[in-house]
N, C-alpha and C positions, 0 to 999 in steps of 0.2 A: 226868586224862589230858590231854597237850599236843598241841594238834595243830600238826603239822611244819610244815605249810603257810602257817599263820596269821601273817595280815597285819592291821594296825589303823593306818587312817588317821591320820597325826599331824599334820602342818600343810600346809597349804594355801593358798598365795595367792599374788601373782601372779609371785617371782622364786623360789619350789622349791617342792617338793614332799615332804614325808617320811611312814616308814611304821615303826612298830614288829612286828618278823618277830621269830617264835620260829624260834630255830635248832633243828638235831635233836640240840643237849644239854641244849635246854633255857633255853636264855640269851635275853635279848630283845636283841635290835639294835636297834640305829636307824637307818635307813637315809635319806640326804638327798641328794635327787636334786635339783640343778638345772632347771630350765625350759629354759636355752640348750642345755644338755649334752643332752636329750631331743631339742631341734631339732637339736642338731648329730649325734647317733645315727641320726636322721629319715633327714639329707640322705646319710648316709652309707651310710644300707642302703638307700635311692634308687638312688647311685650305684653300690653294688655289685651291684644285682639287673640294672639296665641292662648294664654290664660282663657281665654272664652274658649277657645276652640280646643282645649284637653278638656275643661268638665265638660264643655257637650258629649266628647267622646266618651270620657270617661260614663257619663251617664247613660250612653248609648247602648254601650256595653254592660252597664250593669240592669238594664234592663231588658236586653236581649239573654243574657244568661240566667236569667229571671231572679236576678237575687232582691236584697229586701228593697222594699215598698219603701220604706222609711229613709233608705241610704239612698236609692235614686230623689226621690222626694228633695233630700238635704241637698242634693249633686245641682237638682236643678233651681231651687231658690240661689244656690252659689252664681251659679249661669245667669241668672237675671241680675244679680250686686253685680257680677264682673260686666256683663254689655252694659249698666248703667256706667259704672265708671268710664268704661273706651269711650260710650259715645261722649261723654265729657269732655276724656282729653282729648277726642278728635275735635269735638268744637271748637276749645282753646285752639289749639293748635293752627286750625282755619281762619280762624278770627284772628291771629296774630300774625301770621304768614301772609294770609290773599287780602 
């Protein structure tokens, strides 16, 4: 029996990283993830969890000083594009890393 999930450390040191993953037909990959590319995934769902957390604020506040209906309205559809995309790249991210 194969399990789907299964991952096997394959090389390690200091410029990548790789993993041997059974796929769900059964094939082995290999998958070879750089060190930069991990940092650079890093900075990037950094910068997109932040991005979420200014238009929340910002919409916080524009609803606590009661201004337009319309501009919070916009503030918070932007809020819902921005956590779609973080959780994205945090998926990527996980799936390439663990």
């Amino acid at each position: 029996m194969i399990n789907i999930c299964s991952k096997k450390l394959l090389i390690h040191n200091e410029k990548s990283i790789g993993f041997e993953k059974i796929d769900h037909n059964g094939y082995m990959k290999r998958i070879i993830f750089n060190k930069t590319m991990s940092e650079f995934f890093n900075i990037l769902v950094t910068i997109s969890v932040l991005a979420v957390a200014l238009v929340l604020i910002l919409g916080l506040t524009n609803m606590l000083k009661r201004g337009s209906a319309n501009r919070s309205q916009k503030l918070m559809r932007l809020r819902v594009i921005a956590q779609f995309i973080a959780i994205i790249l945090i998926m990527v991210f996980f799936y390439f890393t663990y």
